[in-house]
KOLPA-483887 format. One record per residue (C-alpha): x, y, z. Coordinates in steps of 0.25 Angstrom, whole numbers. Last residue first. Example, Ala and Ser with C-alpha at 12.3 -4.5 7.8 and 13.67 -1.06 7.14 Angstrom:
BEGIN
55, -4, 29
49, -18, 31
END
This chain:
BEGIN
212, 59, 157
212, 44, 154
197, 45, 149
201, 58, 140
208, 48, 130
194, 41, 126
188, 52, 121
178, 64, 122
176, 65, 137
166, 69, 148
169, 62, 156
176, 53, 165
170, 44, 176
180, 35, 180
177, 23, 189
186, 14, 197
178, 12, 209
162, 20, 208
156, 30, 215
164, 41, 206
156, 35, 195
144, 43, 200
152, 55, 204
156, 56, 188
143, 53, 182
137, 64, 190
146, 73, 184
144, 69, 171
129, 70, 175
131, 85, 178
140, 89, 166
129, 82, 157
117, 89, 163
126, 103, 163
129, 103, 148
142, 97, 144
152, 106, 135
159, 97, 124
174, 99, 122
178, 86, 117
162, 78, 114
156, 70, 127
161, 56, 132
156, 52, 147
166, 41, 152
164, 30, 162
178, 24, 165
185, 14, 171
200, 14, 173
210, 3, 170
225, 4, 177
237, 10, 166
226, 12, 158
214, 5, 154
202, 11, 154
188, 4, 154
177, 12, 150
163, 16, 152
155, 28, 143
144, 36, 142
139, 39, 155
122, 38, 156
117, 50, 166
105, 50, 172
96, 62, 175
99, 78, 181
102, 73, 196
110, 61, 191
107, 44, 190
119, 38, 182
115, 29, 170
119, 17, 163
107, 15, 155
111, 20, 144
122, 11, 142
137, 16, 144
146, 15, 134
158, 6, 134
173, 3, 135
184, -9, 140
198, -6, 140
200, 8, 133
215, 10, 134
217, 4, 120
208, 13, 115
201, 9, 103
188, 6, 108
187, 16, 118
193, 25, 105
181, 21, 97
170, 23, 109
175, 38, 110
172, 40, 97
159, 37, 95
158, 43, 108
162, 57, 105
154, 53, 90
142, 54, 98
130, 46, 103
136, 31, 103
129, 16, 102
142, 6, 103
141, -4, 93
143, -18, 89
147, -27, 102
148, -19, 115
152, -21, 128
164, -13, 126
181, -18, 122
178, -32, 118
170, -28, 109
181, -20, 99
176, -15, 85
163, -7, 91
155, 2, 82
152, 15, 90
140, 23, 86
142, 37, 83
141, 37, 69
127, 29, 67
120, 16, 71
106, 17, 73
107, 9, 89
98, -2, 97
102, -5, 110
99, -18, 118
97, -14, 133
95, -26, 141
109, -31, 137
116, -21, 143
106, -19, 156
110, -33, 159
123, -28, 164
114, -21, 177
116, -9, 180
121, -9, 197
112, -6, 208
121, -14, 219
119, -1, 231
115, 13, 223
131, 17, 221
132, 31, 227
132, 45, 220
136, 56, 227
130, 73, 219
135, 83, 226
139, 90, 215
130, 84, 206
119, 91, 214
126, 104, 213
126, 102, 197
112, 99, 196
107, 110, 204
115, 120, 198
108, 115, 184
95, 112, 191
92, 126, 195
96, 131, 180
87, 124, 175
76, 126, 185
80, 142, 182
78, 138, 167
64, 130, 168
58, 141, 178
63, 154, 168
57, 147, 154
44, 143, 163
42, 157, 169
44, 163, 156
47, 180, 159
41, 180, 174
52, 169, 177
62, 180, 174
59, 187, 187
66, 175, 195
78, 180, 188
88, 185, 201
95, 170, 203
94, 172, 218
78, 171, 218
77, 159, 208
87, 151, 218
81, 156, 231
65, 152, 224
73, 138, 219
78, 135, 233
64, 140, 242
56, 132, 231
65, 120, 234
72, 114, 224
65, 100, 218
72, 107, 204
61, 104, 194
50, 104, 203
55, 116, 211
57, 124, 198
42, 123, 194
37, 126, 209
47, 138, 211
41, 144, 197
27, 142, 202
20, 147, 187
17, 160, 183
7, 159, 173
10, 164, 160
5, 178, 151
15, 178, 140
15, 192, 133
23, 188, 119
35, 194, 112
44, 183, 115
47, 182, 98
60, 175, 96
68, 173, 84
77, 164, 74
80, 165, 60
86, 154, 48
92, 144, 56
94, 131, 46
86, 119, 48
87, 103, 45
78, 93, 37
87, 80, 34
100, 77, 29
97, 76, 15
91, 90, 16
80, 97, 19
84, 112, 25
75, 118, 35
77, 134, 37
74, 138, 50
68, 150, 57
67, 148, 73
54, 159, 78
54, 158, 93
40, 161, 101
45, 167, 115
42, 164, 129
48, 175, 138
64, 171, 140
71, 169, 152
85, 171, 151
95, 159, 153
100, 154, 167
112, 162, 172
103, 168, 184
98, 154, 186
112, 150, 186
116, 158, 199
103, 155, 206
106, 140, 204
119, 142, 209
115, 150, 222
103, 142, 225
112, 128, 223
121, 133, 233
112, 137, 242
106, 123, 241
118, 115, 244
120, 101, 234
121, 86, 240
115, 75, 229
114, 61, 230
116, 49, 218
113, 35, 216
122, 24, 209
120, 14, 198
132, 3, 198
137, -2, 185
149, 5, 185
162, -4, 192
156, -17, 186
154, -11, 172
170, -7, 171
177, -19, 175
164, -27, 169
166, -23, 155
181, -28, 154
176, -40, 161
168, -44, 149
154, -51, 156
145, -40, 153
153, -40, 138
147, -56, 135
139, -53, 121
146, -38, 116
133, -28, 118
126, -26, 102
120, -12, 99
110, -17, 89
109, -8, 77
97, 0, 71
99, 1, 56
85, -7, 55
78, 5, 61
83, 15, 50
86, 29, 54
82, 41, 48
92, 51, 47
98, 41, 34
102, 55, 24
89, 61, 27
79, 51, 23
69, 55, 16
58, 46, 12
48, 55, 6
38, 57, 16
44, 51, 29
59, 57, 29
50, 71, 23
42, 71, 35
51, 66, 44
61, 79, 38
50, 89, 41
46, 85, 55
62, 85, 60
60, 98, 54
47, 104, 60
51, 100, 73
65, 106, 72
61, 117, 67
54, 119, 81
38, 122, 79
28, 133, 78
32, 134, 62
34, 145, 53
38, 138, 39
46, 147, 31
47, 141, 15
59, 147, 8
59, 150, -6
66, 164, -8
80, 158, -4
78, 144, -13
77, 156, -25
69, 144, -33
56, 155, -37
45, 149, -45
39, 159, -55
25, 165, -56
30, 179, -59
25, 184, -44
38, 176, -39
35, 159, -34
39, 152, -24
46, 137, -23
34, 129, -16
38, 124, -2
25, 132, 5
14, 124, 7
24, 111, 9
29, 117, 21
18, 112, 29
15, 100, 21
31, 95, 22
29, 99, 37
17, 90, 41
4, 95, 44
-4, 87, 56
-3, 102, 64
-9, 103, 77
-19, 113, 80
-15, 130, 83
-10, 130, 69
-1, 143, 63
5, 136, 52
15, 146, 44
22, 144, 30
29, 154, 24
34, 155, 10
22, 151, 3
25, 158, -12
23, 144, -17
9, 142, -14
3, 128, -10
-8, 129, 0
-19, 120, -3
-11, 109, 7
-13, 118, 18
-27, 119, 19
-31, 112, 31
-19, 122, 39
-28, 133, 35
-24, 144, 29
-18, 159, 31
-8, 166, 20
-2, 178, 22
3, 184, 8
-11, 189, 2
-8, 204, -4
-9, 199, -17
1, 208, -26
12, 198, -24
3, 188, -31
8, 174, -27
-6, 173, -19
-15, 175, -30
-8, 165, -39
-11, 153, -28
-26, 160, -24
-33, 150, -33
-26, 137, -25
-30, 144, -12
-44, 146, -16
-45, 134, -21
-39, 128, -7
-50, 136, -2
-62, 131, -9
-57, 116, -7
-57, 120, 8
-70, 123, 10
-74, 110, 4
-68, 102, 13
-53, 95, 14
-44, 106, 22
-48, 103, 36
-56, 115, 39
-55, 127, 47
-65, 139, 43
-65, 151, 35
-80, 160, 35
-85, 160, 23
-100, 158, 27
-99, 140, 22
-87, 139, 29
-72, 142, 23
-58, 137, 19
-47, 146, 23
-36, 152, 17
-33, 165, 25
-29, 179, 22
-14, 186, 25
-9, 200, 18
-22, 208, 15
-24, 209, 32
-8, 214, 35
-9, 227, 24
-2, 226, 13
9, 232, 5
19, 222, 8
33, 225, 10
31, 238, 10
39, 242, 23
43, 227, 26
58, 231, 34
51, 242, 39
42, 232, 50
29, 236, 48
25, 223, 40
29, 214, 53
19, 221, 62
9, 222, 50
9, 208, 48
10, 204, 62
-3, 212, 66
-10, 204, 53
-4, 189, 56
-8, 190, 71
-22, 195, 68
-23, 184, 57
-17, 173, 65
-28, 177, 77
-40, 177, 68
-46, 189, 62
-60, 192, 59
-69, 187, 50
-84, 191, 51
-95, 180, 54
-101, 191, 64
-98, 184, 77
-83, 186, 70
-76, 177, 63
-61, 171, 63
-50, 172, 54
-35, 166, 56
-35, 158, 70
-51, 155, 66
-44, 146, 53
-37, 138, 64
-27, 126, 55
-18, 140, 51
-9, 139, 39
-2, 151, 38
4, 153, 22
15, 167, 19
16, 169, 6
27, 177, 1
25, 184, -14
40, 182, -24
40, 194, -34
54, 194, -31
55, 208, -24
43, 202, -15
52, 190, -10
63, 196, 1
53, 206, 8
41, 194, 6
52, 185, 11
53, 193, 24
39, 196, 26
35, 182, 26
45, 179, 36
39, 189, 46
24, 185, 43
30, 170, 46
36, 175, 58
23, 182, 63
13, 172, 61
22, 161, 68
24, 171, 79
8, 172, 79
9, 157, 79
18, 159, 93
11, 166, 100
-2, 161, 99
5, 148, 105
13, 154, 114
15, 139, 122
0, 141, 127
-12, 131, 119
-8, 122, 107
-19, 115, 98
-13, 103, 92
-26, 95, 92
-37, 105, 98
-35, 110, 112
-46, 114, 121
-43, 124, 136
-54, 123, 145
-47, 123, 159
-52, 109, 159
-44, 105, 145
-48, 102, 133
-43, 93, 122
-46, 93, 108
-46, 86, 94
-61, 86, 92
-64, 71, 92
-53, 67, 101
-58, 78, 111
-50, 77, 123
-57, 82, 137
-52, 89, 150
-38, 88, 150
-33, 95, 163
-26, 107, 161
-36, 115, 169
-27, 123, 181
-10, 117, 182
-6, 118, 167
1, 129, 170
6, 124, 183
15, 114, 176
13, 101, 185
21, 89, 176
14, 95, 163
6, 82, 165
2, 86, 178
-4, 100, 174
-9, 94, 160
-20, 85, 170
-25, 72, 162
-39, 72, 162
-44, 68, 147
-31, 62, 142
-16, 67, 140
-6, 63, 132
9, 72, 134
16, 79, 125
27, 89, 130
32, 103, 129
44, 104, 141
45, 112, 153
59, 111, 162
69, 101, 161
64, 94, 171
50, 92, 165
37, 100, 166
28, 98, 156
23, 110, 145
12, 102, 137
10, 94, 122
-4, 85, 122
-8, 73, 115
-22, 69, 119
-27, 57, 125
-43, 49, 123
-45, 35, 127
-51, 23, 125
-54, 20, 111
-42, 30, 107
-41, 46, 103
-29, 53, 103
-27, 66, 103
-16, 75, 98
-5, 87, 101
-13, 97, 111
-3, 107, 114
-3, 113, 129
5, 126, 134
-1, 131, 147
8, 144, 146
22, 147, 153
29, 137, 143
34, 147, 133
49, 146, 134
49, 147, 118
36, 146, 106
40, 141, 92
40, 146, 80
49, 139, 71
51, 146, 58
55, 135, 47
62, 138, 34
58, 129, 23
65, 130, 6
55, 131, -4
53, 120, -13
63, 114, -25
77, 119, -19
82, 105, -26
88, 102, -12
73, 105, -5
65, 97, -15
77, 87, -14
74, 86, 3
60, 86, 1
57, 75, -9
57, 76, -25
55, 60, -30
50, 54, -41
49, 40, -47
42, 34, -32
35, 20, -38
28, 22, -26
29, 31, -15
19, 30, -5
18, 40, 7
22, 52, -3
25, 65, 2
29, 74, -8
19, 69, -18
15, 63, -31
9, 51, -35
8, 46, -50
-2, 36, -51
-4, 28, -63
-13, 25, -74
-26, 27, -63
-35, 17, -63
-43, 30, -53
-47, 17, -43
-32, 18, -41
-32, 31, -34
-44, 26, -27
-39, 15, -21
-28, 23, -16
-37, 32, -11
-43, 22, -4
-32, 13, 2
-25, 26, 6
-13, 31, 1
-18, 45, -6
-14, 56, 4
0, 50, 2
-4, 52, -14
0, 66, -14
-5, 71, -28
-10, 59, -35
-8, 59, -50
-17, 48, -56
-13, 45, -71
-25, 42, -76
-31, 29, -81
-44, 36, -91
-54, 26, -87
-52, 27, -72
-55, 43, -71
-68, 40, -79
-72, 29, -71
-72, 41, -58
-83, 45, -63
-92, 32, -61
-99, 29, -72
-115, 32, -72
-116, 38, -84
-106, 48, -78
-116, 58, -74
-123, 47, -69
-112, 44, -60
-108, 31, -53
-98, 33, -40
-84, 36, -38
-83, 49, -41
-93, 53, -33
-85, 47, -21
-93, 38, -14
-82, 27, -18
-71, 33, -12
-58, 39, -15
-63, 47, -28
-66, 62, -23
-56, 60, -10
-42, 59, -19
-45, 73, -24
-45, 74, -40
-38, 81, -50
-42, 77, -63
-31, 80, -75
-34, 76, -90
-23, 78, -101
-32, 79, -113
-40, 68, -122
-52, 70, -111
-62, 59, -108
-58, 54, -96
-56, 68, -88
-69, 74, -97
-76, 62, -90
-73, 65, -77
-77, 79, -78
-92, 71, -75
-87, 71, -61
-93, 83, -59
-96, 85, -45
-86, 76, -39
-77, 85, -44
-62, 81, -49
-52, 93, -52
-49, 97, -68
-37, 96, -78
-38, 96, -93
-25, 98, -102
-22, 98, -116
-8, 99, -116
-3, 115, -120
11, 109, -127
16, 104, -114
25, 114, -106
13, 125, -110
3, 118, -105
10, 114, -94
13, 129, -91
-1, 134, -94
-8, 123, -83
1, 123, -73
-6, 133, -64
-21, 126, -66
-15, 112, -63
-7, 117, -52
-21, 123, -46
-28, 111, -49
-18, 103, -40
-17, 113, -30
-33, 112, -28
-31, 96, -29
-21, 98, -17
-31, 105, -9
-42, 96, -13
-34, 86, -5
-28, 71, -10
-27, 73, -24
-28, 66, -36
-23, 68, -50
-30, 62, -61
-23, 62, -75
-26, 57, -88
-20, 61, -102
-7, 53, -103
-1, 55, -117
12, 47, -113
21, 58, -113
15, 72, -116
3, 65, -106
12, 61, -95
18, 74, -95
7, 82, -94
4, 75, -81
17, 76, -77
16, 91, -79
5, 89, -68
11, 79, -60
24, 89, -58
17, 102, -56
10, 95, -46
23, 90, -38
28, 104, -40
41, 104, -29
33, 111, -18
29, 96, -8
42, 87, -11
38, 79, -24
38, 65, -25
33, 57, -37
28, 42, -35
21, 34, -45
9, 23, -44
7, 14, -55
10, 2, -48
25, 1, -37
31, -4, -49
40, -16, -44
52, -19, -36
52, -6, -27
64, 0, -19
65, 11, -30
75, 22, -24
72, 36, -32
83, 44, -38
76, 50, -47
82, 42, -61
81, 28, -53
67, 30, -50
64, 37, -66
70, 21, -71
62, 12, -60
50, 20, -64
52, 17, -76
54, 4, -75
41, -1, -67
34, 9, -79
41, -1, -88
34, -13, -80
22, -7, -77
19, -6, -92
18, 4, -102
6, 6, -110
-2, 17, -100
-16, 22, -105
-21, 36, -99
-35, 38, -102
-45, 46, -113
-60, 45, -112
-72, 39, -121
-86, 36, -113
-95, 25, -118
-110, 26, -116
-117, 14, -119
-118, 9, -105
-121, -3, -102
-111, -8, -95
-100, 4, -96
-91, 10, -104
-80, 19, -101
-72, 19, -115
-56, 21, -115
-48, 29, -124
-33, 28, -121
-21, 38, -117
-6, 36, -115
-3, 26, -126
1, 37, -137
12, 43, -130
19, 28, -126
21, 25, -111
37, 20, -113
40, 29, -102
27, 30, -93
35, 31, -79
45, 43, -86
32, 52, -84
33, 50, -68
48, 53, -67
47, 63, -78
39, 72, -70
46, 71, -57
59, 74, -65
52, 86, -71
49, 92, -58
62, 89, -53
69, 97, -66
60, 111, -65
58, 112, -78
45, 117, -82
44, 128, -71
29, 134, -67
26, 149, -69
15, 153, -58
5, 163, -64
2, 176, -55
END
């Protein structure tokens, strides 16, 4: 297969035109000079070809100032910014199809002949010398068949140095930023090859254009030094996720990438495990390693009143997981930390168990990659159904950071299976068997998937880090397999490679995207997705733009709405986007001003002197009667479910609003045998209710679903205390008496103690009359119901005197303290005071909120000339 490239795609030729229309007045004739090397004592002169620029910095300062303001691009800077130019380009949009016609550009223009283009990974300089490869009939036929010479910098003939400064053609060296950063680089040093000339003299004598391919891997002091040691004639940088922009003329980001339907569009599966908490579920997240002390960072099931929760706590050599968990009696026998290893990355525990950085152990974890394995399996099929009449081959790419999970050896040195491999194969056939893919794909599960893995010395593939020498031989072989695997006649659909290698991976036909990594994962979501963003291509070699047939599915073992809020920081950080003003602005933080004198204002005092006082509360219920409710509702509780994996499809829309989903598909998978120890049910619900063991076993007994707890003992224990506490609560507040605690009052210097900050937006109240609240400029609100309920205290002319409640004015109940909204003065035909609770017409109140509302009420009711009203939704409901 050849791939077909488009001449007139209209950003890509804006990009160009931003960077050539930098040289405008740059006459054709004065963009080359001969130059000498000459030496000291040395009779031998050398004769080469470099970039000479005539313009000044002055008109350059006004081009650029001219292309800004033709894209759009806000300039904040008084000068040129030197030599160095910015070009955006959202990862998938052709940035190095752009710098490379650019470069044919510059020389058709200004006759510019020398270009270096430095790269930060060999991975990038193998894509680079592959686009160079590809490209090469189409630009020579857009450009009158240019003479052309391009080739890749090695340090083991560096005498190709002087063909580069010599040659009267377009001349293009690819070079990694490591081979000339320092000065023990070869480059950098004498050479008697050379005449004793340093090679790297002959790059500096020639003043190429420097194209640096993601220059955020470039910005420190010495690869800065060392881009600028090149006397380069200007840099042109080009990335989608720049830290430095300067002298920005160009500017494709994310969300216009998207609009423009430019890359693919991104669904994201969630895979996630439910209900699973019968298992000794630990994750270690991180250690930290100071002078004096050693912790790590790990995430555990802890007991808490609203049932079990996934946490991160720190921990040190000797700390008991059992406590910390608040007594869970999985962790009960050898969950103590034994040791961590800042060198290694792991911890161990005294039962024996080791954890690697972000290594997870029980929560389904098997279970739910081999569900990863089989929904992206599943989707594939499903385009492959929808694609193969179009000529268009699925790719489907795992990226794995264990290669042993994958292939493995025997005692013989013989491969055999890993896990994922086995997994993938039995869920192949399974899924190819189904009638609705009879024929689908004529081949059999083991000529479908193979791994890209870098290997040792014998052969055998190994984990590595993605920078040796292994790896180069693989990124080759990835980059030389491109046209291979857009064949629709190569069997090769299921793609395994290491999570190291990623950035080699770069083929449009990706359409699922799966990372099945047992370790943490450092890689952020525009990378991730980035493999696959490219617009497909049909066995013909052209690009499809049908934005149905290019979407991108990523299967993910998170929520969506982790992976989105992690998507829109990274594009809000990267390229400055900001989401129509979501992100706030610390300066536009506003002082909530009190009125100077209000605690003295005897409109404030006739109602504040009647409900300062804090009070205490006792409670009066009848056990029988609390057996025979809570019996009741536990029958009504919700079904107990096995632990499942769920699988939440979305698709995630970029917009100027931000990165939201749309429900595409949703399912469950509770297949699974789940072998659990059975834990003290009585105990559990005791510590959460303070029942009696005798109370809870009467309730569990009468209910008729105490064999459930076999199915998820901790699914059924948190619901039925659930449901425990909801009859509990409500009997309580029956009987519940409040009494005034003595002369314990809130004190009025509480007010000014507690100094509020705000973001002002359209529920804040802006006050017009002061003398009718303690407040001067605004009245910080939560809903428009309040919003508006303030204007009309304001406006009413029954309303006397009116103001919300601080925060720390709270009521002590059996489910937590309770903060009333409002207190208000009516005045009528006699004045009454009023605390009011405001909730939206029509709105149903959960149980905690009916409860405190209730407390609220037998609270006030302690106290002369009080009306506790609520809930309501306007002002006229208080005279009711």
């Amino acid at each position: 297969m050849k791939l077909h490239f488009d001449s007139n795609q209209e950003y890509q030729i804006e990009a160009i035109s931003a960077v050539t229309d930098l040289f405008e007045g740059q006459p054709l004739s004065g963009g080359d000079f001969e130059f000498s090397l000459n030496e000291t004592g040395v009779l031998l002169t050398e004769n080469g070809v470099g970039n000479k620029l005539t313009v000044t910095d002055d008109q350059i300062w006004e081009n650029v100032k001219r292309i800004q303001h033709r894209n759009k691009i806000k300039n904040g800077n008084k000068e040129l910014q030197g030599m160095h130019f910015s070009i955006e380009m959202e990862t998938g949009t052709g940035k190095t199809y752009v710098y490379l016609r650019t470069i044919y550009e510059l020389n058709k223009l200004y006759g510019f002949k020398k270009f270096v283009i430095v790269v930060p990974s060999v991975a990038i300089r193998e894509g680079v010398l592959k686009n160079l490869q590809i490209t090469r009939d189409h630009f020579q036929t857009l450009y009158d068949k240019a003479q052309i010479n391009y080739d890749v910098y090695d340090s083991k003939k560096v005498s190709n140095l002087r063909g580069f400064a010599g040659g009267n053609t377009i001349q293009i060296l690819a070079i990694n930023i490591d081979a000339f950063a320092k000065d023990e680089n070869i480059i950098n040093k004498p050479n008697d090859k050379l005449t004793g000339k340093r090679p790297i003299e002959f790059l500096q004598s020639t003043h190429p254009i420097v194209i640096v391919d993601e220059p955020q891997n470039m910005e420190t002091d010495i690869r800065k030094r060392a881009i600028e040691n090149l006397n380069p004639l200007c840099t042109l940088r080009y990335s989608a996720t720049h830290t430095n922009l300067y002298n920005l003329v160009y500017s494709l980001n994310p969300v216009k990438a998207y609009d423009l339907g430019l890359v693919k569009q991104i669904e994201v599966d969630s895979i996630v495990s439910e209900n699973a908490m019968n298992e000794a579920f630990i994750h270690l997240e991180s250690i930290n390693a100071t002078k004096t002390r050693i912790t790590a960072k790990i995430k555990i099931d802890i007991n808490t009143n609203k049932g079990v929760v996934k946490k991160s706590v720190a921990v040190r050599a000797g700390d008991d997981i059992y406590k910390l968990s608040r007594q869970r009696e999985i962790y009960r026998d050898g969950f103590i930390i034994d040791e961590i290893d800042a060198g290694n990355c792991t911890m161990t525990l005294t039962n024996g168990l080791m954890l690697s950085t972000g290594e997870t152990r029980g929560g389904m974890n098997d279970e739910v990659m081999k569900f990863m394995i089989h929904k992206t399996v599943e989707e594939h099929l499903k385009k492959e159904r929808v694609n193969k009449s179009k000529g268009i081959k699925v790719l489907s790419l795992f990226f794995i950071d264990r290669v042993r999970n994958y292939r493995e050896y025997d005692s013989n040195g013989n491969p055999v299976k890993g896990k994922f491999a086995a997994w993938f194969e039995e869920i192949y056939q399974q899924e190819t068997a189904r009638p609705v893919y009879d024929g689908l794909l004529p081949y059999n599960a083991d000529e479908v998937h193979n791994g890209y893995f870098s290997q040792d010395s014998k052969g055998r593939v190994k984990d590595t880090e993605g920078e040796s020498q292994a790896d180069y031989d693989t990124y080759k072989l990835i980059m030389q397999d491109k046209e291979t695997l857009l064949d629709a006649n190569t069997p090769l659909r299921f793609i395994f490679s290491h999570s190291a290698l990623r950035e080699g991976w770069d083929n449009p036909n990706v359409f699922q995207i799966c990372t099945l990594n047992e370790t943490k994962s450092e890689i952020k979501k525009r990378q991730e997705i980035g493999r696959g963003l490219r617009l497909s291509v049909n066995q013909d070699g052209q690009r499809i733009f049908d934005r149905n047939i290019n979407r991108l599915t990523v299967v993910a073992n998170e929520r969506y709405e982790d992976f989105a809020k992690a998507l829109q920081k990274e594009i809000q950080e990267d390229c400055g986007v900001d989401f129509s003003g979501r992100i706030k602005d610390k300066g536009d933080r506003k002082k909530v001003n009190l009125r100077k004198g209000f605690e003295a204002d005897p409109k404030f005092l006739q109602i504040w002197e009647k409900i300062k006082f804090q009070t205490r509360y006792r409670v009066e219920y009848s056990t029988d009667e609390l057996i025979t409710l809570a019996a009741k509702e536990i029958k009504r509780m919700p079904e107990t479910r096995k632990p499942a994996i769920k699988s939440i499809k979305k698709k995630v829309v970029i917009t100027g609003e931000g990165v939201n989903g749309v429900l595409m598909s949703d399912s469950v998978n509770d297949d699974y045998v789940n072998t659990f120890e059975m834990p003290d049910v009585l105990a559990y619900i005791q510590s959460k209710t303070e029942l009696t063991r005798s109370t809870i076993l009467d309730i569990l007994k009468r209910s008729g679903r105490l064999h459930e707890v076999l199915l998820n003992p901790q699914l059924f224990m948190d619901n039925a205390v659930s449901a425990i506490k909801s009859v509990l609560y409500e009997l309580m507040v029956d009987g519940i008496k409040y009494e005034k605690i003595g002369d314990k009052f809130y004190e009025m210097t509480l007010f000014e103690n507690n100094e509020l900050e705000i973001y002002l937006d359209r529920f804040t109240f802006m006050v017009n009359k002061t003398d009718k609240t303690i407040y001067e400029n605004y009245i910080p609100l939560d809903s428009s119901v309040e919003n508006q309920f303030a204007k009309d205290c304001e406006s009413s002319e029954n309303i006397e005197f009116f103001f919300k409640l601080p925060f720390w004015f709270r009521i002590n109940t059996p489910i937590g303290s309770y903060n009333p909204d409002w207190a208000i003065v009516f005045r009528g035909e006699k004045k009454i005071y009023f605390v009011a609770e405001t909730k939206s017409a029509g709105q149903e109140l959960r149980l905690s909120e009916r409860i405190k509302l209730d407390c609220g009420k037998a609270h006030f009711n302690q106290f002369d000339d009080i009306k506790f009203i609520g809930p309501v939704s306007s002002v006229s409901e208080l005279n009711r």
